[in-house]
C-alpha positions in Angstrom: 53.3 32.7 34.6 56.1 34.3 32.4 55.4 35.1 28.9 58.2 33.4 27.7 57.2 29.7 29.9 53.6 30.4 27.8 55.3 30.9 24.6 57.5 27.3 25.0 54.9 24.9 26.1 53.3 22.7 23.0 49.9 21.9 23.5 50.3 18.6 21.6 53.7 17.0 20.8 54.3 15.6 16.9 54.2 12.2 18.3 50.5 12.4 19.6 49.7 14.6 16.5 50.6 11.7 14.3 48.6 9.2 16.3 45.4 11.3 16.1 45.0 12.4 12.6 46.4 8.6 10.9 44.5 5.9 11.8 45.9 2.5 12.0 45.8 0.8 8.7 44.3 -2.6 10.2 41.6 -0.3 11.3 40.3 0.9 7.7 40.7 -2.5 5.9 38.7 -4.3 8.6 36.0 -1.5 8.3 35.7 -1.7 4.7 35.8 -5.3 5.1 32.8 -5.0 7.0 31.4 -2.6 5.2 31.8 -4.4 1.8 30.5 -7.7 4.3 27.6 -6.6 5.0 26.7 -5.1 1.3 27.1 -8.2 0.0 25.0 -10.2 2.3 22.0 -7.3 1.9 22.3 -8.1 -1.6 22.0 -12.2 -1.4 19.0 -12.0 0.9 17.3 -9.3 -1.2 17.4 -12.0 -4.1 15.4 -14.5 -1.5 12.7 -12.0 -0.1 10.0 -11.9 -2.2 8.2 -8.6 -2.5 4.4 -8.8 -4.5 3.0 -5.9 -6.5 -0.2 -5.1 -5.6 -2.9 -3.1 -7.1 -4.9 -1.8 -4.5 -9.1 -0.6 -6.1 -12.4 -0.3 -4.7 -14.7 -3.6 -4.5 -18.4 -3.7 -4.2 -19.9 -7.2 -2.0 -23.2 -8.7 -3.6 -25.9 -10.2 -1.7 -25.3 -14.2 -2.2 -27.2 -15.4 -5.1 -26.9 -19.3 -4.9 -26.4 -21.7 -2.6 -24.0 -24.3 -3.0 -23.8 -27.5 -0.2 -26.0 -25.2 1.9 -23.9 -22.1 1.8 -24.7 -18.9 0.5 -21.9 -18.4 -2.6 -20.5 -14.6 -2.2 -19.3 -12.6 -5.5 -17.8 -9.2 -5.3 -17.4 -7.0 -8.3 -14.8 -4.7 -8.7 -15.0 -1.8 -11.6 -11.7 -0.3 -12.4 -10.7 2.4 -14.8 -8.0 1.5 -17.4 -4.6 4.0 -17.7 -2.7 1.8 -19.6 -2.3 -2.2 -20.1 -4.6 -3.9 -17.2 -2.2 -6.2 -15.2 -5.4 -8.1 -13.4 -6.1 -11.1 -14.8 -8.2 -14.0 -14.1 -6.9 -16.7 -11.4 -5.3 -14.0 -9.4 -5.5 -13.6 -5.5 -6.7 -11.0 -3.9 -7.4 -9.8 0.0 -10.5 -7.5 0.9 -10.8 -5.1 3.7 -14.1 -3.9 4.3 -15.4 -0.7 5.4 -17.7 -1.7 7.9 -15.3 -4.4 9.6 -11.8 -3.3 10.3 -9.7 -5.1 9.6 -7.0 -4.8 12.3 -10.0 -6.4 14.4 -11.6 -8.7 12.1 -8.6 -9.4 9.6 -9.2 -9.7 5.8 -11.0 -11.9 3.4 -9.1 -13.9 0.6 -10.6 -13.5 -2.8 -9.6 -15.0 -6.6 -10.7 -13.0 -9.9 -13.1 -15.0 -11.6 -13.4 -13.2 -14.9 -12.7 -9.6 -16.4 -15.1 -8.2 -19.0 -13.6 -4.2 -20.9 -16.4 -1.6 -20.9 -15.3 0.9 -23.8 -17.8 3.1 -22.8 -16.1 4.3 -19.6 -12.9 2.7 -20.1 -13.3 0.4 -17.5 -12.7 -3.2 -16.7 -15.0 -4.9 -14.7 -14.0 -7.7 -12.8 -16.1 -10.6 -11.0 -14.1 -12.0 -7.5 -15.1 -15.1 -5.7 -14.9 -15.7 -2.0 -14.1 -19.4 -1.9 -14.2 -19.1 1.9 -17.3 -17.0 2.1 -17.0 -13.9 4.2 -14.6 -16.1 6.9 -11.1 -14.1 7.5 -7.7 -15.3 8.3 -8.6 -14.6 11.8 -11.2 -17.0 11.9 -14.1 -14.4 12.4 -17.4 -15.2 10.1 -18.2 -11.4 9.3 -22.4 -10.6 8.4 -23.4 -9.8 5.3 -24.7 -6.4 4.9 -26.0 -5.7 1.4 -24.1 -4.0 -0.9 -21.0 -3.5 1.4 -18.0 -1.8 0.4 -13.9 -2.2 0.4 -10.7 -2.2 -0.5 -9.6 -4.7 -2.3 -5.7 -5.8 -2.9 -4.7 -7.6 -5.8 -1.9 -9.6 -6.1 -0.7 -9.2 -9.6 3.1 -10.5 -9.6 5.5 -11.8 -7.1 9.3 -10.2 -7.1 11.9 -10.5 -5.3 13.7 -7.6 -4.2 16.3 -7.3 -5.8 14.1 -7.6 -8.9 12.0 -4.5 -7.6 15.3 -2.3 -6.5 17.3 -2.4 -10.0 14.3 -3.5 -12.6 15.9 -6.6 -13.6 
C-alpha cells in the first residue's frame, strides 16, 4: 500500500469517537439510581437484623450436687478477670461448648448466669451458670458428665441491631 493511502485512512471517525467515550445520560441516572436503591434498602434491613455482643470466657462444669424431681441439677462456674466495667450480669443467656464434645456433632448447651460474686484479690469475677436443661443440647443429644469438664462459654450480653453496631448509635 502507498504511504500516502496509509496516511488518509482514520482509524475511528469523530462520530464513533463520541459514542465511545460519552455514555448515554439515561445510562448514569439509572445506575446511580440503583446504586443509591440499593444503599438505601442495605440500610433499612440493617435496622431489622439484630446482631448480639457476646463475650466469649472459659467455664468450668461441676459434678451435680442436688437432685431436683429426680434429676441431677448441673452448675458451671465461670472465673473471669475484670479489664474494665463487667458487662455480665445475672439473668443473662449464655451457650457452652465443651471440649470434650464438639460441638459441630453434638451442638451446644444453653445456660443462664445465676449470680456474680468480685474477687479483689485477683481481680476477678466469678460467676455461677445454671443448666436449666441439664447437659441436653439443641440437638437433642444428652451429653455424659465427666467431672470437672471444660469449655467455652458465650455470653450473651446485649442484643443490637446493626445498624446500632456499624455507626455506634
Amino acid at each position: 500500500m502507498p504511504e500516502e493511502f496509509q496516511q488518509n485512512i482514520e482509524l475511528k471517525s469523530p462520530e464513533l469517537q463520541e459514542i465511545m467515550t460519552k455514555p448515554p445520560a439515561w445510562l448514569t441516572r439509572w445506575g446511580i439510581g440503583m446504586i443509591l436503591a440499593l444503599l438505601s434498602i442495605s440500610l433499612l434491613l440493617s435496622i431489622y437484623i439484630r446482631y448480639p455482643e457476646v463475650v466469649i470466657t472459659p467455664i468450668r462444669l461441676d459434678n451435680p450436687k442436688d437432685l431436683v424431681a429426680g434429676k441431677p441439677v448441673y452448675s458451671a462456674m465461670i472465673i473471669m478477670e475484670v479489664k474494665g466495667p463487667c458487662k455480665v450480669m445475672p439473668g443473662q443467656s449464655l451457650i457452652i461448648k465443651f471440649e470434650q464434645f464438639p460441638f459441630l456433632e453434638n451442638g451446644v448447651v444453653r445456660g443462664v448466669v445465676k449470680g456474680r460474686e468480685y474477687v479483689s484479690e485477683n481481680n476477678s469475677y466469678h460467676f455461677i451458670v445454671s443448666l436449666p436443661d441439664g447437659l441436653k443440647t439443641n440437638t437433642g443429644t444428652q451429653l455424659e458428665c465427666i467431672g470437672g469438664m471444660r469449655g467455652i462459654a458465650e455470653i450473651n450480653v446485649k442484643e443490637m441491631s446493626l445498624f446500632q453496631n456499624l455507626f455506634g448509635f
